[in-house]
Structure formats: C-alpha cells, structure tokens
KOLDOPA-898004 format. One record per residue (C-alpha): residue number from 1; chain; x, y, z. Coordinates in steps of 0.5 Angstrom, whole numbers. Each point is the difference from the previous one (the first is absolute). Layout:
  pos  unit     xx     yy     zz
  NUM     A      X      Y      Z
...
***
This chain:
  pos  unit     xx     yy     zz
    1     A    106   -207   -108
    2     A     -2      5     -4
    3     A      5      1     -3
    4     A     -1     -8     -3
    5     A     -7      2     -2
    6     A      0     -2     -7
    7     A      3     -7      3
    8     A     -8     -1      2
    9     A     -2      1     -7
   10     A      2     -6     -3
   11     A     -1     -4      7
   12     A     -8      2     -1
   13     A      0     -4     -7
   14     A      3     -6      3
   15     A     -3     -6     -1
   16     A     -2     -2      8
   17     A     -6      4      1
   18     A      3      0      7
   19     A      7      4     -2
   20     A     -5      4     -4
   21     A     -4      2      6
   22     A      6      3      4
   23     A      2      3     -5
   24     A     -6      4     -2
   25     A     -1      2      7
   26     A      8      3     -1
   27     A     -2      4     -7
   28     A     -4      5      6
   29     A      5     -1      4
   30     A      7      1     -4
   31     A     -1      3     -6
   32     A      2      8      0
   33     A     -3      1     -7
   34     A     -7      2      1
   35     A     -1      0     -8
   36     A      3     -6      0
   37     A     -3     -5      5
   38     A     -7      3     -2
   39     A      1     -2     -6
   40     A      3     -8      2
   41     A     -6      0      5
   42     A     -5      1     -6
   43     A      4     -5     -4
   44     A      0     -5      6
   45     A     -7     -1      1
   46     A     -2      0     -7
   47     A      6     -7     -1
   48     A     -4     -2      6
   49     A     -5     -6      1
   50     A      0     -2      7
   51     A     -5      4      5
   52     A      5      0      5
   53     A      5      4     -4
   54     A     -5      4     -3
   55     A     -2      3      6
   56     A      6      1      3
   57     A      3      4     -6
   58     A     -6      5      1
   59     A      2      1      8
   60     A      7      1     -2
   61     A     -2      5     -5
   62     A     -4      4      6
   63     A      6     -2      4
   64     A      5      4     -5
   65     A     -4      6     -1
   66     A      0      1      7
   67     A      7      0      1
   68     A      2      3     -7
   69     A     -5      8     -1
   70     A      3     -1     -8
   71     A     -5     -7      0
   72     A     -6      3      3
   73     A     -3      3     -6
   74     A      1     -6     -5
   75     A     -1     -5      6
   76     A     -7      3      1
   77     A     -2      1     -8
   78     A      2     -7     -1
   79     A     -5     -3      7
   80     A     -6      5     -3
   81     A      1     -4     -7
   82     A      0     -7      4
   83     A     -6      2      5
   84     A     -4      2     -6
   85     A      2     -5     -4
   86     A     -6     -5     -2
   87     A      4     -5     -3
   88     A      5      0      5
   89     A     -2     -6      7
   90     A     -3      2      5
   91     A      5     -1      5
   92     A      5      4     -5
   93     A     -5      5      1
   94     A     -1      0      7
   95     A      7      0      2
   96     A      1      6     -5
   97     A     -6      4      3
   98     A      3     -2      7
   99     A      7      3     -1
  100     A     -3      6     -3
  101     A     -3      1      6
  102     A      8     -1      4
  103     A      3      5     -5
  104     A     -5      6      1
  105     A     -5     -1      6
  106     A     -3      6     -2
  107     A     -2     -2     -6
  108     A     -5     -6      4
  109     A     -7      3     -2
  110     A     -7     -3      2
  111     A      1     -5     -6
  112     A      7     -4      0
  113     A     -4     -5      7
  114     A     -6     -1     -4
  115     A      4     -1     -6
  116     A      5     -5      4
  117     A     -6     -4      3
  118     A     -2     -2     -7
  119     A      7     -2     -2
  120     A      0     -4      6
  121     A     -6     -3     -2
  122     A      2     -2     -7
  123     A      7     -3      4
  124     A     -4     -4      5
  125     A      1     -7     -2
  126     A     -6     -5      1
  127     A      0     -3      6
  128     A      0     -7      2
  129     A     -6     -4      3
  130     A      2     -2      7
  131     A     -5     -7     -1
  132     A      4     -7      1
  133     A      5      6      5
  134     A      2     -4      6
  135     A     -3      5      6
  136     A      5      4      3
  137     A      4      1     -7
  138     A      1      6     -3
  139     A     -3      2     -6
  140     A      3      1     -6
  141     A      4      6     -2
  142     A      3      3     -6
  143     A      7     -1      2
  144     A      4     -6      1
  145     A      5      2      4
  146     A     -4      0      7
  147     A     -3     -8      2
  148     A     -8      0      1
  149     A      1     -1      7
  150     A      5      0      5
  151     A      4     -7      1
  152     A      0     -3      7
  153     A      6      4      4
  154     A      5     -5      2
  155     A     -1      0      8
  156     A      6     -1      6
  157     A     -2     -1      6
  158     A      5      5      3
  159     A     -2      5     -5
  160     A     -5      5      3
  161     A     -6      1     -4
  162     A      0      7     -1
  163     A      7      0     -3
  164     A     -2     -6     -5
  165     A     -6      5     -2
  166     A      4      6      0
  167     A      5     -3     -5
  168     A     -6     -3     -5
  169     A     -3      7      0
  170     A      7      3     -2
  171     A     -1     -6     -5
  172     A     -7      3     -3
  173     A      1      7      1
  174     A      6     -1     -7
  175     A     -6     -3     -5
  176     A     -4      4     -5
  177     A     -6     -5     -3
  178     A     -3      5     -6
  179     A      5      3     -5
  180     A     -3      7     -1
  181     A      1      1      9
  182     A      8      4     -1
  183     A     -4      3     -6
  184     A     -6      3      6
  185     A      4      0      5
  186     A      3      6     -4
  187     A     -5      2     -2
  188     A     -3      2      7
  189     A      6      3      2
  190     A      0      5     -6
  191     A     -8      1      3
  192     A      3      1      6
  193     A     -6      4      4
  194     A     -5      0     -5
  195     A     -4     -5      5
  196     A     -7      1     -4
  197     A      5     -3     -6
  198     A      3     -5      4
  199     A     -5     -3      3
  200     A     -4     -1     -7
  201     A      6     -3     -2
  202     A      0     -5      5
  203     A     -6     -1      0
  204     A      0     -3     -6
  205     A      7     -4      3
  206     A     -4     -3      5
  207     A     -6     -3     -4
  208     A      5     -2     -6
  209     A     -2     -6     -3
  210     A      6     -2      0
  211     A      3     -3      6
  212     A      6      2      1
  213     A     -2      7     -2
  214     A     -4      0      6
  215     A      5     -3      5
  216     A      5      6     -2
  217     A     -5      4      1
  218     A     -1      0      8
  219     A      7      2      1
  220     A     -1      6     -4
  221     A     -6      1      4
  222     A      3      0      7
  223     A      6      4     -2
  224     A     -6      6     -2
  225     A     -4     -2      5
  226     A      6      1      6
  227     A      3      6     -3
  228     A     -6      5     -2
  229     A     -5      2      4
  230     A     -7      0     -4
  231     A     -6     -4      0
  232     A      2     -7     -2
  233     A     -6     -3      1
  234     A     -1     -3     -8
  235     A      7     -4      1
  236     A      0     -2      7
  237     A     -7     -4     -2
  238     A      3     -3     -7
  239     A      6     -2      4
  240     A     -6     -4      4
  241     A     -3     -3     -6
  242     A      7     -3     -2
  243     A     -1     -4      6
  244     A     -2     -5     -5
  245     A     -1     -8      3
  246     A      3     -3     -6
  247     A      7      5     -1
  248     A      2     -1      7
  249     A      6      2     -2
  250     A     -2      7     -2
  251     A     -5      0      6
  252     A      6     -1      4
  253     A      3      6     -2
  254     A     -7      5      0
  255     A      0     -3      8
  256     A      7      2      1
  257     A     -2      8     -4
  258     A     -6      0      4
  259     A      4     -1      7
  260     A      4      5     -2
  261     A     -5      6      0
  262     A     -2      0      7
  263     A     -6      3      1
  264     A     -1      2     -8
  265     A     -1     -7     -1
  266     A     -8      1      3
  267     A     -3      0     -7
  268     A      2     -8     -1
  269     A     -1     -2      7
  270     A     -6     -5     -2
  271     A      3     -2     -7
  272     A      6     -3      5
  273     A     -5     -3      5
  274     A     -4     -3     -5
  275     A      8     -4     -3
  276     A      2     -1      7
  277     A     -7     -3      2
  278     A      0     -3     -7
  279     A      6     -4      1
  280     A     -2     -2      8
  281     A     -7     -3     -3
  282     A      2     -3     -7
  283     A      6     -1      0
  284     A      3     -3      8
  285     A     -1      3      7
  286     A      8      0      1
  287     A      1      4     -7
  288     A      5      4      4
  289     A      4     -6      0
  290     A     -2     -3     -8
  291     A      5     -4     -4
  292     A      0      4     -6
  293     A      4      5      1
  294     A     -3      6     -4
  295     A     -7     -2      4
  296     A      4      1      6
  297     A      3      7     -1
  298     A     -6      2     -2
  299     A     -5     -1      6
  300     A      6      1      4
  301     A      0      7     -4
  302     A     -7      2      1
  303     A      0     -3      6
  304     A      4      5      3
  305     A     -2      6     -4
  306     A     -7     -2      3
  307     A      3      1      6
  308     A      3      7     -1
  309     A     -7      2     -1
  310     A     -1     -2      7
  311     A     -6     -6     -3
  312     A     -1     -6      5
  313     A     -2     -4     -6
  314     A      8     -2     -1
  315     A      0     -3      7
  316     A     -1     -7     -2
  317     A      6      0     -4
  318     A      4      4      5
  319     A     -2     -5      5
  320     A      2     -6     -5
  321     A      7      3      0
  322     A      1      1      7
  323     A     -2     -6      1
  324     A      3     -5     -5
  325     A      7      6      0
  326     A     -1     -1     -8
  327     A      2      6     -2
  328     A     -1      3      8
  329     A      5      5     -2
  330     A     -4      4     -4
  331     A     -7     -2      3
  332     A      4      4      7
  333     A      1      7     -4
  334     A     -8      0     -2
  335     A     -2     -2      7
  336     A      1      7      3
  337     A     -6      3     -5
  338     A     -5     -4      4
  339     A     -1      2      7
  340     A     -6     -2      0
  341     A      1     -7      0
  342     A      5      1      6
  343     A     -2     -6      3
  344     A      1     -5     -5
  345     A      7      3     -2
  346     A      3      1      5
  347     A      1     -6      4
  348     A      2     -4     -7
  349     A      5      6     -1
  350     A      3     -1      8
  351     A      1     -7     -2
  352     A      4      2     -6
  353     A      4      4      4
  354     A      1     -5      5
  355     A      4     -4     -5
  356     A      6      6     -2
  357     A      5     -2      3
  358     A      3      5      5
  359     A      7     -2     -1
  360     A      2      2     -6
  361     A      3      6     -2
  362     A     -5      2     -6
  363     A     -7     -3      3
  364     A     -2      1     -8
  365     A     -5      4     -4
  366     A     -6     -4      4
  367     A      2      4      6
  368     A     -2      7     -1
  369     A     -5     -2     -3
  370     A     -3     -4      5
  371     A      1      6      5
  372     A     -3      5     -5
  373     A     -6     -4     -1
  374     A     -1     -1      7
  375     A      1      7      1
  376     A     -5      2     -6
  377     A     -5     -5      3
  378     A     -1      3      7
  379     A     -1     -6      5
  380     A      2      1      6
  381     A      2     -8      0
  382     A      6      1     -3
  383     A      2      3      5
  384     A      3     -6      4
  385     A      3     -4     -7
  386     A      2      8     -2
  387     A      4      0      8
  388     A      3     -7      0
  389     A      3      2     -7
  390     A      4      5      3
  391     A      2     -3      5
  392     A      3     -6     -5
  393     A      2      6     -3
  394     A      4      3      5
  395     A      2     -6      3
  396     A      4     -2     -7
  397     A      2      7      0
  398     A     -2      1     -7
  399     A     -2      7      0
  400     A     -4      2     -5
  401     A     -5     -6      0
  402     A      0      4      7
  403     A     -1      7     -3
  404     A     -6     -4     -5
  405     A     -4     -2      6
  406     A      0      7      4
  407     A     -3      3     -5
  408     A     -5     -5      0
  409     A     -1      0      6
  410     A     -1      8      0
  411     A     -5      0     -4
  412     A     -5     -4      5
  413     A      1      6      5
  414     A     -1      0      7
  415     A     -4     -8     -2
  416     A      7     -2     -1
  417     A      2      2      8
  418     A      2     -7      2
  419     A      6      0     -5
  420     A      3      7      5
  421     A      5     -3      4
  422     A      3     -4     -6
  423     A      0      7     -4
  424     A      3      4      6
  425     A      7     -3      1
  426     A      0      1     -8
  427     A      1      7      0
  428     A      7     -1      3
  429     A      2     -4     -6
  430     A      7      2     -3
  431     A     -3      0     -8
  432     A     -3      6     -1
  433     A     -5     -2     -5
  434     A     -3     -6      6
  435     A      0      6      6
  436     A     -4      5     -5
  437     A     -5     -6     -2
  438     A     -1     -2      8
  439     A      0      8      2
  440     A     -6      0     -5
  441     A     -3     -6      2
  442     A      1      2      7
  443     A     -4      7     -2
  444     A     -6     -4     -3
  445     A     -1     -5      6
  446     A      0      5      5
  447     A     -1      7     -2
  448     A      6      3      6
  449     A      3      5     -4
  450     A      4      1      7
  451     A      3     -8     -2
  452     A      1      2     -7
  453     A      2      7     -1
  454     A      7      0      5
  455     A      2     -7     -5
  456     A     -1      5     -7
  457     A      7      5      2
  458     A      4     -6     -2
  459     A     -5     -3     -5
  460     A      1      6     -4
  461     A      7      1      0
  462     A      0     -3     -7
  463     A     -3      6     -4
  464     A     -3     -5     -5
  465     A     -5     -5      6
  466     A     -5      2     -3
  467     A     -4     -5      4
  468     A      2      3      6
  469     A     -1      7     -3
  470     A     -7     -3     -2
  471     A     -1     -2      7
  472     A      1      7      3
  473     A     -5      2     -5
  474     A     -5     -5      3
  475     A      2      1      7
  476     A     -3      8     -2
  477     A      2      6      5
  478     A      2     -6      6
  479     A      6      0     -5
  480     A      2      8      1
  481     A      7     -2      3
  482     A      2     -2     -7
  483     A     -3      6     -4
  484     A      7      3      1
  485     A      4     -6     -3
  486     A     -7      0     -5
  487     A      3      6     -2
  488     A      6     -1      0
  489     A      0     -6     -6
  490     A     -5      3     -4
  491     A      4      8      0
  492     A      7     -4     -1
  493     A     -4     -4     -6
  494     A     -1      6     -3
  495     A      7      3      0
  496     A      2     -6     -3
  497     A     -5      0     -6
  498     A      2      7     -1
  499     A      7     -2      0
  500     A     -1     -6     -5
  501     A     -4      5     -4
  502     A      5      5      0
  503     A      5     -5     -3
  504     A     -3     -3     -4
  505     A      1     -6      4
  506     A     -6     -6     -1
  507     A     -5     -1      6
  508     A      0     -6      4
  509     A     -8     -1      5
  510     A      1      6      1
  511     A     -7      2     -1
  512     A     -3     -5      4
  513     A      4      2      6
  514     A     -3      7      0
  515     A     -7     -4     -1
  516     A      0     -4      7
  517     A      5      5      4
  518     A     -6      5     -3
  519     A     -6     -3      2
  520     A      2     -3      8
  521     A      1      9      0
  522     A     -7      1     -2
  523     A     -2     -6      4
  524     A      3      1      6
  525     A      0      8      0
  526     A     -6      2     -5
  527     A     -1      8     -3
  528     A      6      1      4
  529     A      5     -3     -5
  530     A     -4      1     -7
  531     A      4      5     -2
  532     A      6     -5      0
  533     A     -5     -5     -1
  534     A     -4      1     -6
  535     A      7      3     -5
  536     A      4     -7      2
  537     A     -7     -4     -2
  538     A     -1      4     -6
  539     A      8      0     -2
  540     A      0     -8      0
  541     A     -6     -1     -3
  542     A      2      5     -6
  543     A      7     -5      0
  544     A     -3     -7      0
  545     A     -7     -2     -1
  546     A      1     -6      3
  547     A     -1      3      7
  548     A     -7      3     -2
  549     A     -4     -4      4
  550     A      4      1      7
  551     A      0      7     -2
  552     A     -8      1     -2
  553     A     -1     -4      6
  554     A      2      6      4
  555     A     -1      4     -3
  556     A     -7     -2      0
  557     A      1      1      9
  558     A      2      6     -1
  559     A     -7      4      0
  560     A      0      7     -3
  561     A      8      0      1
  562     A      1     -3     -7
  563     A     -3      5     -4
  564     A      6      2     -3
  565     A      1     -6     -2
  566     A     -8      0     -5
  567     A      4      2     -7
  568     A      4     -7      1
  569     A     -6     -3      3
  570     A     -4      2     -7
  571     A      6     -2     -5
  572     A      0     -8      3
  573     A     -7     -1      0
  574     A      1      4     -7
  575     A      5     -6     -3
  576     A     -2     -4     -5
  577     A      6     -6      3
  578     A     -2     -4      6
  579     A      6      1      5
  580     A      5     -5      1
  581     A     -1     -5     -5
  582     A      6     -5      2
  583     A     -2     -3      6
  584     A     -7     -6      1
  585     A     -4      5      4
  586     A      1      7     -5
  587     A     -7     -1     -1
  588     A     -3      0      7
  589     A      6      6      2
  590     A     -3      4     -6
  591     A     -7     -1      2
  592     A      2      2      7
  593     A      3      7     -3
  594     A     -6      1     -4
  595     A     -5     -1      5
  596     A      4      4      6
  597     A      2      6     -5
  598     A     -8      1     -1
  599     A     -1     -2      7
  600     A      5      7      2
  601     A     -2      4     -6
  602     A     -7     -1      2
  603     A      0      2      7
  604     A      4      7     -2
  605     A     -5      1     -4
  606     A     -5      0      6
  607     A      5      5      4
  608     A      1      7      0
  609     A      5      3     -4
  610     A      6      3      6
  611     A     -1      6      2
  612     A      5      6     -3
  613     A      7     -2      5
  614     A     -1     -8     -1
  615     A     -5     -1      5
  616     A     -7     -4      0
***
C-alpha cells in the first residue's frame, strides 16, 4: 500500500466527501514522505469546509507523526498554530489541542483541561427544549445518526428475552450521539491517569447542555470509574443526576452505569429511588412493564441498580416482574441482592423455576439464575423446589442443570440435609464435574470428612479439579491423606512453568493451578506448608492479576506466616489500576483486595517483628 502512497493524494481531492474521508485517513497511513504528507494535510484542511473532514485531517496528522519521527516537530509546530489561533473554529482548535496532547503527553501542562473545557463549551450546541416531547422519548442530540428513543424490538414468542435484549444492547453499544465524542474519547486516553484532569473534564460532559454530549459522557465515566481507583464520588452523583424523567433514553443508560459500579454506586443510591419511585407513582405502578420501550429500559435499569445496593425500595417492581414474567429474566438476577425480603421472593422464584423444563438439555439462562438467586436469598423454602429439580434433573439425565442445583443446594449447609439420600448416590457418577459438584454438596450437607475425603483420591486424579481441590481445601486438616497428591499437582505445576519458561514457551492456567493446589496445602496443613505455600502464591500472583483475589484471601489466613509476602501486599494497594477490568464484578473483586490487604497489613503492624532465626 505504501508504496501506492501518492495514489491517495488525489483521492482526498475527490469530489465524493465519502472517498475523500478514506482517503485522508490513508495520507497517515500510506505516505512515506513525511514532508510530503505534512505538506498534503495542511493543504486538506485549508481546501476543506465540512466539519467531519476537517476534524479528521487533524487526527490523521496526529496519526502521522506518531508513525513517522521526521513528522513530529512540524505536526506539533502546526497543531500549537491551530490551538492558538483565535480565528480558527473552536472545534478546529479543540481537535488541535487534543492531538497535541496525543503526540507529546508530556507536554500536558495544568492549562490544556481548562483550555479544553472552554472550547467545549463554545462547541456545545444549543439544546433543544424537551416541551410538547412525548414522555418516554429521548431528548434531542447533536448527532443524527442515533433515533431519539429505541423502536419497539420485534418479539417472537420462542426468542428468549435476554437474547432479544442482548442483541438490542449490541446495536446501541455502536452509536455515537455528539460529533466531538471520538475527539474526547481521545483525548482522555492521552490524560491516561491524570484522574484530577479527567474527572474535571467529564464533569463538564456530563453536565453539557448538549444532549448527546452527556450521554456519551456516562460511558467515559464508567470505563474511569471501573479501571482506576480513586475518589470518584463527584462523577458517581452526576452520573445520578442524568436520571432525568424527561430523557429516559439517556436515563437508561446512566442506570445501567450505575449498576455497574456495585458498591461506588452508593453516592446516587437516592437519586435512583427517587426515579424508580417517581416512575411508580406518576408515571404507572407496573412501569417495569411499560409500552415505551426507553421508559421500560430505564426503570428496569434503575431498578436493578437499586437492588445491587441491596435497597428494598426496587421490590415493587422486582415483584411486578416476577409476578407478570415481564422481563422476569432480568428481575431473577437482582433478586438475590435483597435477602431481606426472602419471604416475598422466593415463593414467586420457586414458581419460576417450577415452569423449566427439566427435559431439555440447555434449561436456559433463567435456570442458573434462578438456582443462584435462591441460593443468595438464603430461605431455607427452597430446599424441596431445589431437591425436586435434581431429581428431575437426574432423571432426564441432564447433568449439568444437576451440577447447577448441587451447588445451590450447598449453599444452605446442614438446612438442606433432606436433600442427602438424592445427593449420596451422586458421588458415584461416571462424569467427574457431576461427582465433585455431589462430593461437595455431600461435604456442606453433613460435614462427615470420613464420607467425603476417601471420595477425593479419585476426584483429584485430574490435576486441574480445582473444585475437588478447593473441597479439600474446605475439608481443613481432615483432608490430610490428600496432602501428598496436593503436593504432588502443585510441585509438577511448577516444573512445568519452569520448563515452559525455559522454552520460551506460552503458559496456559498454570497460575491458577498453583493458586488451589497452594491454598488447600495451607488449608489443610498450615505453617507446616508455608515454605512451599507462600512462593507458589506470590509466583502466580506475580504471573496473573487475575488470580489476586483467590491469592489475597489466603494470604489473609495465613496470619504471621505471610510477612514475606508485605512488599507485594504494599505495592497492590499502592496501584492506581483496579485488578481485573474485564469481568462484571471487577469492581467488587478490587474493593475486596483493597479491604483484605489493609486487613493483613494492618494486622502485621500489630505483631512483633520475628525474632533472629525466623521465629515470633
């Protein structure tokens, strides 16, 4: 392609703006010559009048002297020139200052956010009133490409609805509603951790006068929020105040941020009552139901946010779901939030699960969720809906809904004993996922280690059952006849690592076999194991962030023990990055790690320092 540089040169005079659009992002990309294509760029946004093309000539100038050194010094002479112009367009200037910022980060001094902010707000549009506005309607946005409110999705009675939810969210998760968001997007990557100077710019987001500009905003927000730690109060509550009754279309999505941040949420916990209430009081009582489909999103959303923050106040509309099965789906996975209202829930949740049918061979997503739920909730009533599913479940032969209700069935303990004499035969079943789930269900209904442990040998035959190894682990110093083969998965995972390591080969779980195999040691043998314990914990913590919160949980039982593991401690507390930012729960994982690590550090600091020799 390069060597056909010169061929996009006159593509980005062509007559179709269209042609010329990918033709100017190819001068960045295809041009060789630096001197050349600075020269062609310069001339390109001179020649050009639509805004869309303008802008994109200073990216791609940015992009250019990011692949090209010779470009730097005259592509960051020319977007100085720009920025300072004050004949030039605000947006001209913006883009300018923001790609300045791209090509030399260093360069980011305590004036380029403010500066940013007031070209922001020379760009802002003038919004729209939202009088003579059918409720329910988005409000108006700068950009014409995204529809004012989601249409009504196309049903079918044999599509699921979380699937027919999923694909609408796949749908809206592609539209940009303001024309400077790629721009600010940008922009707060080249900020990167400059949190102080981020969170001032999307401050300004979120209260923009414009529309679309706030919308765009929340997503920026959450994605700060859920990768860097910090004191994010400021933005959780003005994520809160875009629950605006008018703009359900964006409230829906300021709800859906929300209930993403788990417990960080807390700061907007009444502004999201008072929509949810507000909706059930002015608008209908079964607003979870509504026919407008952004006003349905929305309190569904907030509901459900609501609930993560275990608020009783989104009952109402969880029971209008449950009740209706409007949406049930969605009301079953913030059920399990509110144990206190076990009484109501869960009789309307064992109905549901009462209409599954045990027959087929994927039950479908409600399944699982309704296990969990119930599991979460805590009622012991569950116990004969939970034992009258796995022995549907075991009579169809459909082995992992099985596995689903063992593990719910486990977690009631010695409440859900009635359930013995179906689990017990269990443990001799051909599929070894279904023998574990039934040895540890077996484990929590009686607490016999002599039932349980002789049924581990062959459990643990496959090195990587980390059930079967965590059950050992539960089982504590009972379980010592397995320590030898405990002993043996983790000392052959570490031959292999070293091996693999030697090689230069990749490293597939090995971290996280060394994580189980290493906490059931500690668990069932104590300081006996620490010197093999501790290194094998620290070694895969060091390898894999993602096991630190299996790896900070036992650290945090091994008392004095994990003093040599302090300077590792310190430094995860010390980072300014959450762990883990790929998941739905990385926020509530990386508040755990903060709280157990301060948790061991604290309790360190309030032993003696080991005696010469390495003893207390």
């Amino acid at each position: 392609m390069r060597e056909r540089g010169e061929a996009f040169v006159a593509y980005a005079c062509d007559a179709d703006s269209g042609v010329r659009r990918a033709a100017i992002k190819g001068l960045g990309l295809f041009l060789n010559d630096a001197e050349r294509a600075v020269a062609v760029l310069r001339d390109r946004l001179n020649a050009e009048s639509g805004i869309r093309e303008r802008l994109l000539v200073v990216e791609t100038m940015a992009d250019l002297a990011l692949r090209l050194p010779a470009a730097q010094i005259p592509a960051r002479e020319w977007f100085d020139a720009l920025a300072d112009s004050v004949t030039m367009a605000a947006d001209i200037r913006l883009a300018a200052l923001v790609h300045r910022a791209r090509c030399a980060p260093e360069a980011i001094d305590d004036r380029t956010v403010p500066t940013a902010i007031g070209l922001l707000r020379e760009i802002t549009p003038t919004p729209v009133p939202l009088e003579n506005k059918e409720e329910g309607r988005g409000a108006s946005r700068s950009c014409t490409c995204a529809p004012e409110s989601d249409p009504e999705p196309d049903t079918d009675a044999e599509v699921p609805g979380y699937i027919v939810a999923a694909f609408a969210d796949l749908e809206r998760n592609g539209r940009v509603h303001a024309p400077t968001t790629a721009l600010l997007t940008a922009f707060h990557e080249a900020l990167d951790a400059r949190l102080d100077d981020r969170t001032a710019l999307l401050a300004e987001q979120l209260c923009s006068l414009d529309p679309g500009t706030r919308y765009d905003a929340i997503d920026m927000a959450r994605h700060l929020i859920t990768a860097w730690r910090g004191d994010h109060t400021r933005l959780v509550r003005l994520i809160g105040d875009c629950l605006a009754p008018r703009d359900a279309y964006t409230a829906a999505a300021a709800a859906e941020a929300l209930g993403s941040l788990a417990a960080l949420a807390e700061p907007a916990r009444e502004a999201l009552a008072a929509y949810v209430t507000a909706h059930r009081t002015e608008h209908r009582p079964d607003a979870w139901a509504s026919p407008h489909p952004d006003v349905r999103r929305a309190h569904q959303m907030a509901v459900v946010a609501l609930a993560g923050l275990g608020d009783e106040r989104a009952l109402p509309s969880l029971l209008t779901a449950l009740d209706t099965g409007t949406d049930a789906w969605r009301a079953v996975n913030a059920a399990g939030h509110l144990p206190q209202a076990a009484a109501e829930l869960t009789p309307r949740l064992i109905r549901h699960l009462a209409d599954i049918d045990p027959s087929r061979e994927q039950p479908g997503f409600g399944f699982t969720a309704l296990t969990t739920a119930l599991s979460r909730l805590g009622d012991p009533a569950a116990v004969p809906a939970l034992t009258d599913a796995l022995r549907a479940a075991v009579r169809h032969e459909q082995w992992h809904t099985a596995q689903a209700v063992l593990k719910a069935l486990a977690s009631f303990g010695t409440r859900a004993a009635s359930a013995l004499d179906l689990v017990r035969p269990l443990t001799e079943a051909d599929n070894v996922t279904l023998r574990t789930a039934a040895a540890s269900a077996l484990w929590e209904l009686e607490h016999r280690p002599e039932t349980v442990v002789p049924l581990l040998n062959g459990l643990l035959e496959h090195h990587r059952n980390f059930d079967a190894i965590d059950l050992a682990g539960r089982i504590g110093p009972p379980a010592a006849p397995v320590l030898p083969r405990l002993r043996q998965i983790l000392a052959g995972q570490v031959e292999e690592n070293t091996r693999n390591e030697q090689n230069g080969s990749a490293v597939l779980n090995d971290s996280w076999t060394l994580v189980h195999a290493a906490a059931a040691l500690w668990d069932i043998g104590g300081d006996s194991e620490a010197d093999t314990v501790l290194p094998a914990l620290r070694d895969a913590w060091k390898d894999n962030d993602a096991t630190a919160p299996t790896v900070v949980a036992c650290l945090d039982r091994m008392g004095p023990a994990v003093r040599p593991a302090l300077p590792q401690i310190q430094a995860a507390l010390a980072q300014s990055h959450r762990y883990d930012q790929r998941w739905s729960g990385a926020i509530a994982s990386d508040l755990d790690i903060v709280h157990t690590c301060r948790t061991i550090l604290t309790r360190l600091h309030n032993l003696p320092e080991p005696a010469p020799g390495g003893e207390e």
